[in-house]
N, C-alpha and C positions, 0 to 999 in steps of 0.2 A: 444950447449950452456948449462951450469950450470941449474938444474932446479932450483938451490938456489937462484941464481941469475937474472933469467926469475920471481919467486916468486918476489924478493924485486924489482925489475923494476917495473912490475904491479902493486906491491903495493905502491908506491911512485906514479905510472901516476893516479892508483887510488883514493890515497886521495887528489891527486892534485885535479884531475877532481870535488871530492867534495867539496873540498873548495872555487874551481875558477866559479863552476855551484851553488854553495849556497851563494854564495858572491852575486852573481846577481840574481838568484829568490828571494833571502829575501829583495830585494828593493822594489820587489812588494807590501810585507807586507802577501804574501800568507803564506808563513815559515818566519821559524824563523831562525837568524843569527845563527851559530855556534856560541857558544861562548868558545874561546880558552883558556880564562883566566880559567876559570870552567875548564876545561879540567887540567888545571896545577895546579890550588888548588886542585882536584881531586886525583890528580897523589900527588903529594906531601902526602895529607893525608893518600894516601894508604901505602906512604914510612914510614909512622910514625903508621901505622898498624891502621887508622880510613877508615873503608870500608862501615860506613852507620851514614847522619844524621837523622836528623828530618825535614830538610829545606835545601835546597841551600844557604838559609842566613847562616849556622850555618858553610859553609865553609869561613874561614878567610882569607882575602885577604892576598898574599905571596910577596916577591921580587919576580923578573925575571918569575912571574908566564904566563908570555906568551911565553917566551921560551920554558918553562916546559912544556907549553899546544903544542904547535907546538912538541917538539921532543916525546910527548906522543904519540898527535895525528897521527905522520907519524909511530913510531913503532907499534901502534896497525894494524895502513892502513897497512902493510908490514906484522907484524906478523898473520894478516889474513889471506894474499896473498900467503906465503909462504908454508903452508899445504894445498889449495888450488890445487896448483903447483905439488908439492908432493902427494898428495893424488890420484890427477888425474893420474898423472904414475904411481901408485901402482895398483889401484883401475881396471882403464881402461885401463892405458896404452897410451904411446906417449905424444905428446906435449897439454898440454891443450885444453880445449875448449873456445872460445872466447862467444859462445853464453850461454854455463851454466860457466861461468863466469860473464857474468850480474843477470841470476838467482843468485847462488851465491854470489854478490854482494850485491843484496836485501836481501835475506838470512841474512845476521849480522844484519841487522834492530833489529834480536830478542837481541841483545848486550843491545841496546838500550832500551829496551821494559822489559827485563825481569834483566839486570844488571844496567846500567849507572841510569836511570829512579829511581828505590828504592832504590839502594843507596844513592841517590840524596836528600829522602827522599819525592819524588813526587809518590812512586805509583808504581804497573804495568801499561805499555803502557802512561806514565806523566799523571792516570787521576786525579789527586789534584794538577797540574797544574795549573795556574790562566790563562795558554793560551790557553786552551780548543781544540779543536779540533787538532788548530795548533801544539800543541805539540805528537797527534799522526802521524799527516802526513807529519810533517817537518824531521824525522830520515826516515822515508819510502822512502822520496825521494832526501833527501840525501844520503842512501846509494843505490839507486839506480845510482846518479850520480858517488858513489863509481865503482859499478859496472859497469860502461858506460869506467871507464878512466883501469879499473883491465881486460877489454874485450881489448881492444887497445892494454895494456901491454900484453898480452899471444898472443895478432895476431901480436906485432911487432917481439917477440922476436922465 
């Protein structure tokens, strides 16, 4: 099979796996919900060349912005997954690894921590957040649940 294609499979089971395992730990109140819309006023500001507020407030709510956030959200899961894919056949050779594919799955956490996060205007690691701790360990374990669904996707394929 396509490594291309083993790439975007993982990365689709992957950000599924995140959205479907953050969907239900954030009822706990431990983390915090993805929020999709943010992800699509995001994306959008970046199409209009705005890559840093001062606040999250200062991103304007958009049309269709959860669209926006959903087809963000799964190209970054996939454009992750697919050098991932690739790397590993250049790098080491053969079909992926499903166990440093979880590692790497945590791994992007730093997306969050050192990109998404200051852009956002929160900070490195969200710490001017107003949800404190929560917002360092809710991307941690979110992308580990990245990682749980991007391991599946390299063992199925």
């Amino acid at each position: 099979m396509s490594f291309v294609v083993t790439g975007v499979v993982a990365g689709v089971l992957g950000t599924l796996a995140m959205d479907l395992l953050n969907n239900l730990v954030a009822r706990t109140g431990m983390f915090l919900k993805i929020d999709v819309g943010m992800i699509g006023r995001m994306a959008v500001g970046w199409t209009r060349g705005r890559f840093r507020y001062g606040h999250p407030g200062e991103m304007e709510r958009i049309a269709d912005e959860i669209l926006y956030g959903y087809a963000t959200h799964y190209a970054i899961g996939v454009g992750l997954a697919v050098p991932y894919v690739l790397g590993w056949d250049v790098f080491i050779g053969g079909p992926a690894s499903p166990v440093w594919a979880l590692v790497y799955g945590v791994a992007t956490t730093a997306a969050s921590y050192f990109f998404v996060y200051p852009s956002m205007g929160l900070g490195i690691f969200g710490r001017r957040s107003p949800e404190g701790v929560r917002a360092v360990l809710s991307p941690l374990a979110n992308h580990f649940f990245y990682g749980v669904g991007l391991s599946v996707g390299v063992a199925l394929m």
